[in-house]
C-alpha positions as CSV (number, residue, x, y, z in Angstrom):
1,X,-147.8,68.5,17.0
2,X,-148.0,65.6,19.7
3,X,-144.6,64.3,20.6
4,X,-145.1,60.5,21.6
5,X,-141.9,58.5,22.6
6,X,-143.9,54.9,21.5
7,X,-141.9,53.0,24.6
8,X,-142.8,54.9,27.1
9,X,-143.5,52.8,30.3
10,X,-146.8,51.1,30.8
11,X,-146.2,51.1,34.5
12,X,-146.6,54.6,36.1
13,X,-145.0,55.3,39.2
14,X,-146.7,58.9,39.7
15,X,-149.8,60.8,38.0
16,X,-151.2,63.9,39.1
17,X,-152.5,67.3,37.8
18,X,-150.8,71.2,37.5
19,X,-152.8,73.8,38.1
20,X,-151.7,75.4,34.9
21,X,-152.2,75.4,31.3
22,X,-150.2,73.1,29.0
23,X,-148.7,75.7,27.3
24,X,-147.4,77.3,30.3
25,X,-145.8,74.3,32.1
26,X,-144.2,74.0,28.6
27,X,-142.3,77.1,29.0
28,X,-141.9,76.3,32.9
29,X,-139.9,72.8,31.9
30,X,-138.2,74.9,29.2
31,X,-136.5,77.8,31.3
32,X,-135.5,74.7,34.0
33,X,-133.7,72.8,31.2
34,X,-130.4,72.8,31.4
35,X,-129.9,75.3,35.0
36,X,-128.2,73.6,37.8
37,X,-128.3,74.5,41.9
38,X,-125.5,74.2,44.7
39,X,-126.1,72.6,47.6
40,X,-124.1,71.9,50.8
41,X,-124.2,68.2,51.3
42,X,-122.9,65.8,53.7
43,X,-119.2,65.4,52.0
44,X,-119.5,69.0,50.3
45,X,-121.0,71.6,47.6
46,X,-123.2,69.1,45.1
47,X,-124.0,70.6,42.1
48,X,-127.4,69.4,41.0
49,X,-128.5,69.7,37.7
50,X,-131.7,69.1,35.5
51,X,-131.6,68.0,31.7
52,X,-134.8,67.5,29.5
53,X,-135.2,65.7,26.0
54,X,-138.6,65.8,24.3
55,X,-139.4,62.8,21.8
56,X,-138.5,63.1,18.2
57,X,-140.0,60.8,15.3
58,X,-141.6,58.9,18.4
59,X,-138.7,56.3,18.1
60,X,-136.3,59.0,19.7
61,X,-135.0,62.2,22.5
62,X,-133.3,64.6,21.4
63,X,-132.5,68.0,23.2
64,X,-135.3,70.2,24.5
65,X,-133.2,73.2,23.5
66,X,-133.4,72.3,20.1
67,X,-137.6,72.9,19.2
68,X,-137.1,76.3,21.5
69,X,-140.0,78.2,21.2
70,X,-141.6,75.0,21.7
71,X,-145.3,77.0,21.1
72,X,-145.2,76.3,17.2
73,X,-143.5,72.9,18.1
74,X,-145.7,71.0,20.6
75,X,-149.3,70.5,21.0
76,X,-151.8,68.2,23.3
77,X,-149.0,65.5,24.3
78,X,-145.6,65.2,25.1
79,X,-143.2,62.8,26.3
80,X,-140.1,64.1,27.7
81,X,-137.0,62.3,28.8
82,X,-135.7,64.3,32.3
83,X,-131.9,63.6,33.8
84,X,-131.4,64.6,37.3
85,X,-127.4,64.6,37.7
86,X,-125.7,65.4,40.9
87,X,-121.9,65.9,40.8
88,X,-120.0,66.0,43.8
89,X,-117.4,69.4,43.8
90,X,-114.6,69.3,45.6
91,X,-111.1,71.3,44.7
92,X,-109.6,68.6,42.5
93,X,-112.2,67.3,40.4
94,X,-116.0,66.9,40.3
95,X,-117.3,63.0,40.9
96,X,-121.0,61.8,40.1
97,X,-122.7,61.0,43.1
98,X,-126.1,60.0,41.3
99,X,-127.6,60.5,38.0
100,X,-131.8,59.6,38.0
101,X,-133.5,59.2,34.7
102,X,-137.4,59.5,34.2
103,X,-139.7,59.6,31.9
104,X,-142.5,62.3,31.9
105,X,-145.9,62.7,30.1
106,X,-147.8,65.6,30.4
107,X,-151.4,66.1,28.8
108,X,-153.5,69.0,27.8
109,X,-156.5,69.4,29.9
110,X,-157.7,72.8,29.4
111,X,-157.0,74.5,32.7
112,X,-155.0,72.1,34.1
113,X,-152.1,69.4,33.0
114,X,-151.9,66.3,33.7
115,X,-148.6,64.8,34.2
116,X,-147.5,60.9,34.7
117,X,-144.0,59.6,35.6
118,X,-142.0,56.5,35.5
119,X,-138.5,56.1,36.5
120,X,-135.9,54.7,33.9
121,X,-134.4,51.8,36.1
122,X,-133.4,51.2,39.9
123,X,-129.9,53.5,40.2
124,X,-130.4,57.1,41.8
125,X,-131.6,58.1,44.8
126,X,-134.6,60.4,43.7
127,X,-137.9,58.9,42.8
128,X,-141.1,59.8,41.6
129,X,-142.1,62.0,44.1
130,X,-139.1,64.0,43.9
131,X,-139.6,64.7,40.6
132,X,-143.2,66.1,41.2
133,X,-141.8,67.9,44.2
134,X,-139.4,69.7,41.3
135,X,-142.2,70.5,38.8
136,X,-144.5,71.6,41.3
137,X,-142.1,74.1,42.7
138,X,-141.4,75.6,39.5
139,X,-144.6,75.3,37.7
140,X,-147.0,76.4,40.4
């Protein structure tokens, strides 16, 4: 079933191809959902973590964990919501230092995927590039 999100952007910041089948960048986005990495930044550890919402009754995201095994779930299309948070850890508490939203489409081109991105406003320090960066060093 295609899985169109019927606001998604006109303006694209990003598109570009995957070497891989749809169905395998699929389960690539679905074992990333939800993980998180540590890194040493400038003021401390930064916990960075990666959320993904696919589009529901194309009005709608809800939680990508939710249509696990997405196989039976998704077909040709989908639009995905993604939230890159990073959290600042530091003994007493955790603060947000950025959270970046975007909004992904990837298409079903036999061999390959295609994938086109918009970011969800100005806040966050990531952009589009980043976010290709991301998929291509998990999905390749």
């Amino acid at each position: 079933m295609r899985r169109i999100y019927h606001r998604f952007p006109q303006s694209i910041d990003l598109d570009f191809e995957l070497s891989r089948p749809f169905r395998e960048v699929l389960n690539c986005i679905a074992r990333m959902h939800d993980t998180h990495t540590t890194v040493r930044g400038a003021d401390g550890l930064v916990k960075e973590r990666i959320l993904f919402e696919i589009a529901d009754g194309r009005t709608q995201f809800q939680d990508l964990g939710a249509l696990l095994p997405l196989s039976g779930n998704v077909s040709e299309v989908a639009d995905l919501r993604v939230d890159l948070q990073k959290t600042l850890l530091t003994p007493e508490k955790r603060l947000p230092v950025s959270e970046n939203v975007f909004f992904l489409r990837i298409v079903d081109k036999g061999p390959v995927t295609e994938c086109y991105i918009a970011k969800d406003g100005r806040l966050g320090d990531l952009d589009a590039m980043d976010l290709r960066r991301i998929l291509k060093g998990a999905c390749e």
